[in-house]
C-alpha positions as CSV (number, residue, x, y, z in Angstrom):
1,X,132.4,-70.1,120.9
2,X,131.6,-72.6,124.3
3,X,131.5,-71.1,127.3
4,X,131.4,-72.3,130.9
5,X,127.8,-72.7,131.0
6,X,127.4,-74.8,127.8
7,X,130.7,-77.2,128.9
8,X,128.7,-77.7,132.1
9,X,126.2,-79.6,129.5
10,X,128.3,-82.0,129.3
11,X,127.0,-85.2,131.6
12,X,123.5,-84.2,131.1
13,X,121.2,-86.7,130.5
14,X,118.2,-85.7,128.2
15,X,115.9,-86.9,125.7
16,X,115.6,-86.9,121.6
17,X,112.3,-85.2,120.7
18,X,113.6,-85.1,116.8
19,X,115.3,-88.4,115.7
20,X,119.0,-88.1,114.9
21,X,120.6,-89.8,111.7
22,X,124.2,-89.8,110.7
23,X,123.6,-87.3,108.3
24,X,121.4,-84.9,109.9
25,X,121.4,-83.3,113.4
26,X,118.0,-84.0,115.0
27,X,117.1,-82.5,118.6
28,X,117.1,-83.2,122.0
29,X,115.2,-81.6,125.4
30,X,118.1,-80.9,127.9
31,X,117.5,-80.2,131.8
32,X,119.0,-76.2,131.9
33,X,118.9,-73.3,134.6
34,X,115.6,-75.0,136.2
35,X,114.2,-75.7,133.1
36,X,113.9,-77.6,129.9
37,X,115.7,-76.3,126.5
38,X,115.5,-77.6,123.1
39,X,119.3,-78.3,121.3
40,X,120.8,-79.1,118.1
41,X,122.3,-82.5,118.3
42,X,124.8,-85.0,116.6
43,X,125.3,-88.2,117.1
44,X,127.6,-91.1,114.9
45,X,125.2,-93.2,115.3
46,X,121.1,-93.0,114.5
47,X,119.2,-92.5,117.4
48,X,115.0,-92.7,117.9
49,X,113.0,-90.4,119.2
50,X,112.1,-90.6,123.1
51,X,115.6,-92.1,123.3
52,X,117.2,-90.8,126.8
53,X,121.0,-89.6,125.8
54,X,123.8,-88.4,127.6
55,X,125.7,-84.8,126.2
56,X,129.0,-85.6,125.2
57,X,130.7,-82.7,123.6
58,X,129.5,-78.9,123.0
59,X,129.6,-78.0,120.1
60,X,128.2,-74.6,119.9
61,X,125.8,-72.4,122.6
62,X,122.6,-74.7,121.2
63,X,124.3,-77.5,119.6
64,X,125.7,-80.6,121.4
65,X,127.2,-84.5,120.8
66,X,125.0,-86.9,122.4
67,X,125.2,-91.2,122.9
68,X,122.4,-93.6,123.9
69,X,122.1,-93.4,127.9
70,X,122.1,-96.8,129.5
């Protein structure tokens, strides 16, 4: 189940540490509570690590939907 906190993910701009493919979920560092947290993320599109990326959707309490930030 999302909650209020995780849907306020949604905007945040972060970074891939573990590259995403469109078959597997990779990870991304996301700005959280004064701090830095490590999440779960999908993408429909392969993205590189050290790409920055912007949250889309939450999926779960540590998983999100990210897309290349421009």
């Amino acid at each position: 189940m999302v909650d209020s906190m995780d849907q306020q993910l949604v905007g945040t701009v972060g970074q891939v540490t573990v590259p995403i493919s469109k078959d597997r979920p990779g990870e991304v560092m996301l700005p959280v509570r004064g701090g830095t947290e490590a999440y779960a993320a999908l993408s429909d599109q392969p993205i590189a690590k050290h790409t920055k990326v912007v949250v889309v959707e939450c999926l779960s309490g540590r998983s999100v939907t990210v897309t290349p930030f421009d």
